[in-house]
Structure formats: C-alpha cells, structure tokens
C-alpha positions in Angstrom: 110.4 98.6 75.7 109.0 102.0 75.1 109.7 104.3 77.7 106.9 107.0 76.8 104.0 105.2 78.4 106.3 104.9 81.6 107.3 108.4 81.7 102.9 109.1 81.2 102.1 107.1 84.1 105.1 108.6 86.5 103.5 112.1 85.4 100.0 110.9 86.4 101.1 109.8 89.9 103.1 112.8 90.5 100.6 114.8 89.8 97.7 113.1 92.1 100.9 112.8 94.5 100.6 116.8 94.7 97.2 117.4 94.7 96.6 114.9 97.9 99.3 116.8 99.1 97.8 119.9 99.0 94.4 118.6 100.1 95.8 117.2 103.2 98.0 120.3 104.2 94.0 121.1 105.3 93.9 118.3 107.5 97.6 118.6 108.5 97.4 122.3 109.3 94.4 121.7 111.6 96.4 118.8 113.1 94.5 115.9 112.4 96.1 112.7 112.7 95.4 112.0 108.7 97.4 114.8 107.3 99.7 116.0 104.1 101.7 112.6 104.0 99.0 110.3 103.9 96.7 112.2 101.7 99.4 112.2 99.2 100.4 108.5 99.7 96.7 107.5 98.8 95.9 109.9 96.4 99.6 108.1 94.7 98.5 104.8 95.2 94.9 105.4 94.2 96.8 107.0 90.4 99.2 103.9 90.4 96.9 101.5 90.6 94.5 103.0 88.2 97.0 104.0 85.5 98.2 100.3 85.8 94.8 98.7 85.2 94.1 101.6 81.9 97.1 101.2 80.7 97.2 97.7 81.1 93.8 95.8 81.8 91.8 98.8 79.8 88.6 96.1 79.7 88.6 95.8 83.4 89.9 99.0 85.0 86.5 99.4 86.5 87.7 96.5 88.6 90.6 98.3 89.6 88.7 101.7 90.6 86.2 99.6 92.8 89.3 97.9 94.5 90.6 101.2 95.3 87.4 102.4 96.4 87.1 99.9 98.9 90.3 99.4 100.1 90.4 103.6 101.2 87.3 103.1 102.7 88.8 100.4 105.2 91.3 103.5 105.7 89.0 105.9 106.1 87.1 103.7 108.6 90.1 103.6 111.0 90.0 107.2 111.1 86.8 107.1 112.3 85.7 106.9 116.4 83.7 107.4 118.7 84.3 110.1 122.1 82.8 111.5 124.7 79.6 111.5 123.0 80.4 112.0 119.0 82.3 111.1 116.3 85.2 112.2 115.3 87.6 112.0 112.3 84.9 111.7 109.9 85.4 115.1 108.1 89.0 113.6 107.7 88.1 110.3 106.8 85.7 111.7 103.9 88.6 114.0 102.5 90.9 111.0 102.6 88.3 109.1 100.3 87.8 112.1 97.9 91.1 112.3 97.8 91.4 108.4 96.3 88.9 109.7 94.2 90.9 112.5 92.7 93.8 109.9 92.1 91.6 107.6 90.3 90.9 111.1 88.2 94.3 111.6 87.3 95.2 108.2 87.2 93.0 107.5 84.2 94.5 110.8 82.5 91.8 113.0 83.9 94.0 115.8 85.0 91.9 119.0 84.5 89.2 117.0 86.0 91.3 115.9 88.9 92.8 119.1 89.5 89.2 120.9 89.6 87.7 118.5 91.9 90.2 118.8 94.2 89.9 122.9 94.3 86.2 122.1 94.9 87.6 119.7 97.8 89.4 122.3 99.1 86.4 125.0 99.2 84.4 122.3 100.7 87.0 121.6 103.4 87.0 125.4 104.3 83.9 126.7 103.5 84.0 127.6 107.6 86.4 129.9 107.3 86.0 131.8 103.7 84.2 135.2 104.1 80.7 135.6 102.6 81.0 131.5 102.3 81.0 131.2 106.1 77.0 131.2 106.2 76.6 127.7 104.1 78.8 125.8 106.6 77.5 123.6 109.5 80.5 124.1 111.5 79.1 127.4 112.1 75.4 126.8 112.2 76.3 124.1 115.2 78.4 127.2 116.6 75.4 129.4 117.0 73.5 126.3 118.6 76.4 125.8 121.1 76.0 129.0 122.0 72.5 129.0 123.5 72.6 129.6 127.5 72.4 126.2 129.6 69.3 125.4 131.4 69.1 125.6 134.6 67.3 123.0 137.0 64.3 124.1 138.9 64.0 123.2 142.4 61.4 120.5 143.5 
C-alpha cells in the first residue's frame, strides 16, 4: 500500500490540529469551559473525517462535510445555557463550529484557505480588544449601554 496518501492526510489533520489549537487558546485564555483542547480535538476530527471521505468516497464527501456540520452543532449546543437572565457560551459555541469549519478546509487540502479563515476567526474573536478595531465590536457598544445610571423609583 502506498504510504504517500497516508503521510498527506496525517499532514492535513496536524495542521487543522494546530490551527483549532490556536483558535481556542482564545477561548482558553479567557477561561471558558470550551478551550485549546477541544478546539483542537474537533478542528482534528472535523480534517479526519473529511480527508477520509475525499480521499476515499470523493463522490459523496459532501455527505461527510454535512455529517460533521451537524454533529459539532450538537457540541456546540451543549455549550450553550441559559443564566440569570442571558445566554451564555454562545460566542464559544460559534468559534467551536467555525472551527469544524476550518478543519473541513484543510481536511479537503484547503490549507491557505483554512489557515486565512482562521486568522479572520481570530480578529473576529478579539475585535474587543484590538486598538482602532475596538469601535466595530458589540462587546463594547453593550459596555457603553451598561454604563447608563440606574433609574431611580419615584415615590407615590
């Protein structure tokens, strides 16, 4: 059996492998319970199973992309909750789902593609906190709101 096609595939999962990683060292530094590990874990899985289905079910790889698609949106959707009032984890649970989706990228042999779209991720993720970027995020915006004074009840 030729080994080249093998040696192609472990390439393409390292490499989504590291780029998950690096998207969730976002998530992990701001100590969300979705972090580093399981970025990378999905972002591999999400390659593996999509260089499997190219490599080897080319005619119905598409199959293969929905499958992962779905499947990290069942992840995702644990990640997700309600409290005190809001939601929370759904930043993470998006960037967990784009991160399957940069896996798929790379998966099919996409890496310049894959490795770009997880950059943009990444400026997405932290558009908050990047100098003359910090106007464009919401975070911020819903800062200034926060900040208005209380109201106060009148008597009667």
């Amino acid at each position: 059996m030729d080994v080249h096609p093998q040696l192609v595939v472990i390439g393409r999962v390292g490499l989504a492998a590291f780029l998950g990683y690096l998207l969730g060292l976002d998530r992990a530094l701001r100590g969300k319970d979705a972090g580093d590990r399981t970025f990378s874990l999905v972002a591999l899985g999400s390659a593996a199973f999509v260089a499997l289905g190219v490599e080897l079910f080319p005619d119905s790889a598409d199959r293969v992309i929905q499958g992962v698609t779905a499947g990290v949106g069942f992840l995702g959707a644990g990640i997700i909750f309600r409290a005190s009032g809001g939601v929370k984890g759904l930043t993470t649970a998006a960037a967990l789902w784009t991160s399957a989706a940069v896996g798929c990228l790379v998966g099919a042999g996409y890496y310049v593609a894959g490795a770009a779209i997880a950059g943009i991720i990444l400026i997405v993720l932290e558009l908050h906190a990047v100098g003359p970027l910090k106007w464009l995020s919401t975070r911020n915006r819903r800062g200034n709101e926060d900040r208005t004074e209380p109201e106060t009840e009148q008597p009667g």
